[in-house]
N, C-alpha and C positions, 0 to 999 in steps of 0.2 A: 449597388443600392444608392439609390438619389438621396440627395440630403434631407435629414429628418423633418425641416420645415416644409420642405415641398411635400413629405409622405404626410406628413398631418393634414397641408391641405386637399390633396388629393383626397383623403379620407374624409376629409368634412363636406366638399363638394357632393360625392358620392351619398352622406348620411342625409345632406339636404332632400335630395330628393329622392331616398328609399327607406328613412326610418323610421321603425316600426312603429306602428300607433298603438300606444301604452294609458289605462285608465291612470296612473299616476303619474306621465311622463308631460313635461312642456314639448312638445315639437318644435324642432329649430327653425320655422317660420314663425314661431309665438313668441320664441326669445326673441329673435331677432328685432320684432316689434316694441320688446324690453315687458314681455309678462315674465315672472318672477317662480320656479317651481316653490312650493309650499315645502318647508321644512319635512312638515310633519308627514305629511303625507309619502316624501320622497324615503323619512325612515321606517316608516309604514312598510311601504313596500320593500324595501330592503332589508327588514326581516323578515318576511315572508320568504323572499325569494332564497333566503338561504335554504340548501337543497333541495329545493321545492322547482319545480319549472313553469314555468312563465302561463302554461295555459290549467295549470291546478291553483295558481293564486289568484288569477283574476275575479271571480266572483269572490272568494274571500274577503279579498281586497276592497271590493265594492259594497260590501255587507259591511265592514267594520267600519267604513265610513261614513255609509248611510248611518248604521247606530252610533258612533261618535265622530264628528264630523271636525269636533279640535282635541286637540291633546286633553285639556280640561276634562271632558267629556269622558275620556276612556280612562282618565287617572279617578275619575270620582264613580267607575264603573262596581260593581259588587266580581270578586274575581269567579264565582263560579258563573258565570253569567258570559265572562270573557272564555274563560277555559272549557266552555258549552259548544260556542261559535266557534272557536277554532276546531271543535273535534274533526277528524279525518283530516287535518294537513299535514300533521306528524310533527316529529322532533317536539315534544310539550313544553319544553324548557325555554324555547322562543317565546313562547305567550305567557308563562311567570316572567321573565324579563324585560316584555313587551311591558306590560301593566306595574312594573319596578323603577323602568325607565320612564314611563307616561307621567310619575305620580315625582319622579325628581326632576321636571322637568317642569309638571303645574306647578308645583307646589317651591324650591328651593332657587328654582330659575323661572319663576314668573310663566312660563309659558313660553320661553324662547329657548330655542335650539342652541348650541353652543354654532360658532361658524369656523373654529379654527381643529385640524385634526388633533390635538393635545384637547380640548374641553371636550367635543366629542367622546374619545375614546373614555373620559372621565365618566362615564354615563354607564348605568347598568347593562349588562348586555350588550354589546356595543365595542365590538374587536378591531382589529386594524383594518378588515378589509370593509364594512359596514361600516366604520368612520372615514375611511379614504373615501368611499361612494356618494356618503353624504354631502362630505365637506368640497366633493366636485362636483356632483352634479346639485345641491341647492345653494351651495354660495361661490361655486367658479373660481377653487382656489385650485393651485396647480396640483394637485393629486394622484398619482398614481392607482388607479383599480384593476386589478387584478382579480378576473373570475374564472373559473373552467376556458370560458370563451376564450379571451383576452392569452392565455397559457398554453392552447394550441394554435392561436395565431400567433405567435411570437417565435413557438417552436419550428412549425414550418416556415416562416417568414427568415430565421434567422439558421433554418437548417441544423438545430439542435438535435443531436441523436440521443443523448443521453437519456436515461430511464426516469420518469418521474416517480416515485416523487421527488429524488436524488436531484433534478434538476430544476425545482422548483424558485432556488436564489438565482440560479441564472437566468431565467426568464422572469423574473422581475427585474432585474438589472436591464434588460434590453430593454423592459415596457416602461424602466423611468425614462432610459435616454431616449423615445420616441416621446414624452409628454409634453404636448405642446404648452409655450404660456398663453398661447390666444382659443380660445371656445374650450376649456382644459371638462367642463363639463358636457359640452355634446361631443368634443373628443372622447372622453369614457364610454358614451354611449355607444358611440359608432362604433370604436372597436369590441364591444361586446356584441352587437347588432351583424360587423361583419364575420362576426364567431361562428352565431346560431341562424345565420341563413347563406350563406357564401360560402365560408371554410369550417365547414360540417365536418362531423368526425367521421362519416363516411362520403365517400364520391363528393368530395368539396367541387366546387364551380369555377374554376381557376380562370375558366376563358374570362368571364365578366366583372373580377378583383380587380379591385382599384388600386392593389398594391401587386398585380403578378409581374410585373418585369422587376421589382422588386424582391422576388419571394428567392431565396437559398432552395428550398423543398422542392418548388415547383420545376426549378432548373437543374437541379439533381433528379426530378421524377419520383421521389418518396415522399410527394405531400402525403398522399392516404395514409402513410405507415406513421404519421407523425402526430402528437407528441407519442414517444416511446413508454411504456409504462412495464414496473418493474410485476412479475406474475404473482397476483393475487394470492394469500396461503384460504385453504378452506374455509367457510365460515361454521364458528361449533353451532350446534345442536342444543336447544337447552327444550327443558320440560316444564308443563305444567298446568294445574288444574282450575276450572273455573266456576262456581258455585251460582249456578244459575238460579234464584229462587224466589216463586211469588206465593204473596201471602193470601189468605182465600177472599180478602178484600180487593184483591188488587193490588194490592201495595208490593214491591221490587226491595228484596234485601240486597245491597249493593255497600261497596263503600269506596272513602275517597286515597286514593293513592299517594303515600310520601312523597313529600315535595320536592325532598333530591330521589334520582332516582327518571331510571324509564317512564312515561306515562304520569310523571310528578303530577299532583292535583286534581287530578282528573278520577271521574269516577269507575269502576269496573263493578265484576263480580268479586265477592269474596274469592281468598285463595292464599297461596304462599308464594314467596321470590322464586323464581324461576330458576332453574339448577339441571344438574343432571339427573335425576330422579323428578316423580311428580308427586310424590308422598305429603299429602296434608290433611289432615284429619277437615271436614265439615265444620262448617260455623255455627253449625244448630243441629241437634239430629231431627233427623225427618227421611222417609225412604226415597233416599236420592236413588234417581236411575241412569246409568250411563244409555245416551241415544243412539250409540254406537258413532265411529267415525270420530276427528279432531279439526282444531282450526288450526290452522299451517298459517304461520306470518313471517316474514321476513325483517329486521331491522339492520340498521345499519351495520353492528358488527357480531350478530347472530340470527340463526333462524330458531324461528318457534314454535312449538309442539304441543298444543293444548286441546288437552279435556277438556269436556262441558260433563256439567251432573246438572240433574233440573230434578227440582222437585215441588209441588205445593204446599206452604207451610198454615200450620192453624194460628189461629186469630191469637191464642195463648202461648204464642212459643215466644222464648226470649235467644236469642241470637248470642253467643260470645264473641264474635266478630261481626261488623257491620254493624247496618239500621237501614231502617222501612226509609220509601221517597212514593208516595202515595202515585203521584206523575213521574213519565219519566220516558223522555223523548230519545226516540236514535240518535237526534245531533247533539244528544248530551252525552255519548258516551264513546271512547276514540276508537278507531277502525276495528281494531282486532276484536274488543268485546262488544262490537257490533256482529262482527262474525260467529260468534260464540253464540248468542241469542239468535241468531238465522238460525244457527245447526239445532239448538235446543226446542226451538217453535217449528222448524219443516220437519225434523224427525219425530216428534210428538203427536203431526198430524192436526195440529192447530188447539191442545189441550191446555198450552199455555196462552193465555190474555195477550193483547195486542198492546203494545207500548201505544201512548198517546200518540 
């Protein structure tokens, strides 16, 4: 393996002229000129991209910036307005600390990002790997980033067998001692860059790496098998029901979701916490009808099982759970109870009213 300064530069040669063109990114012909990436924008997209991939944020990404275009803007935001726009990108808990973060940042820091990774991480929302990122790629401090990407090239680079996540301190120890102190932010980039398009988690491209006479993996012939991961245990099964119901106005009984918790803030169908059973009594009586069939969703460490009941409610019914929203748009409401209302309006044959 050549010395770490020559691997750096090899990699930054290479990112010169193949990296990705990014709506948040400076390209390293822009730095080089000495344009400056935007704080804000660079944390922007680094919460987004938390498990999110790269071609499901970009329009998000470009909407929240068009509607707030500085930090100020999205800190002086009304939150259900914010947690509307993010519906369908998942994880909700990013966009309550996205708008936690924006508002200590207009508001206690003037408007200015922290630049050092200790003031960062001081910040709502905002972990070590989100303040490494930042604090390298918008102020070019020597920083260590470590993503999915960056943890299989290191693994095969360095010929790691061990099973992640068990080896997940080892390959950061490898990827500090490769951090260069010169370009340490289009360094972060590039090896993330030659993550997700060169050393692919399947059939990587070994002939055209900038680091393959470098690589451990590639010279033992187990790059593909590489990083190692320890066998997944099953994910449970939970249940539950979702109270689909329009008032003969028009108007959607819905409500808003606790804020810790799945799907925090966000609005649904009425219903109960999700469990092993789907046992919840209705938030109104009215002759709900099952449309047959459920919405099947997936989250990170369950899947999910869910009724729909739909029913039309009279103008005179009082709700024990929820309340009426006269309008009430698909991107207001997050993926799954998006699914819910498909199964409730195509099984019904179109007897429920069309969301705005």
């Amino acid at each position: 393996m050549r010395d770490r300064r020559v691997m750096a530069e090899a990699l930054l040669d290479w990112y010169d002229q193949h990296a990705r063109v990014m709506p948040w990114r400076v390209g390293p012909s822009e730095r080089a000129e000495g344009v400056r990436p935007d704080p804000y924008a660079v944390w922007m997209s680094e919460v987004m991209l938390q498990q999110t991939t790269v071609a499901a944020v970009r329009d998000y990404f470009t909407r929240f910036m068009t509607l707030w275009p500085r930090v100020h803007d999205l800190a002086a935001a009304e939150d259900a307005r914010v947690m509307g726009e993010w519906a369908g990108l998942g994880y909700y808990a990013r966009a309550r600390n996205l708008l936690k973060c924006a508002r200590e940042v207009s508001g206690p820091l003037n408007g200015v990002f922290p630049d050092t990774l200790d003031g960062l991480r001081a910040l709502p929302g905002v972990g070590p790997y989100t303040a490494a990122a930042i604090a390298a790629i918008a102020f070019d401090r020597c920083e260590t980033v470590v993503d999915g990407n960056v943890e299989r090239v290191m693994a095969r680079l360095f010929a790691i067998t061990d099973p992640m996540p068990g080896s997940k301190p080892a390959l950061r120890a490898v990827a500090e001692q490769l951090t260069p102190d010169r370009r340490p932010g289009d360094y972060a980039q590039a090896v993330m860059d030659l993550g997700a398009t060169i050393c692919t988690p399947k059939s990587p491209a070994c002939g055209i790496c900038p680091w393959r006479e470098d690589c451990g993996a590639r010279a033992a012939g187990i790059a593909a098998t590489l990083p190692a991961r320890t066998p997944k245990t099953p994910k449970p099964v939970r249940h539950g029901i979702a109270y689909v119901g329009q008032r003969d106005d028009g108007a959607w009984l819905v409500e808003t979701r606790p804020e810790r918790g799945l799907l925090g803030g966000m609005l649904g169908w009425p219903g109960a916490e999700w469990g092993a059973t789907a046992k919840v009594a209705p938030p109104v009586a009215a002759d709900w009808r099952d449309p047959g069939g459920e919405v099947r969703h997936t989250f990170t460490h369950f899947h999910l099982r869910l009724g729909v009941r739909v029913a039309r409610l009279p103008l005179s019914c009082t709700p024990e759970r929820g309340y009426f929203v006269e309008t009430l748009a698909p991107s207001d409401l997050p993926t799954v109870m998006r699914k819910a209302f498909d199964l409730a309006r195509g099984e019904m044959g179109g007897d429920m009213g069309a969301m705005d």
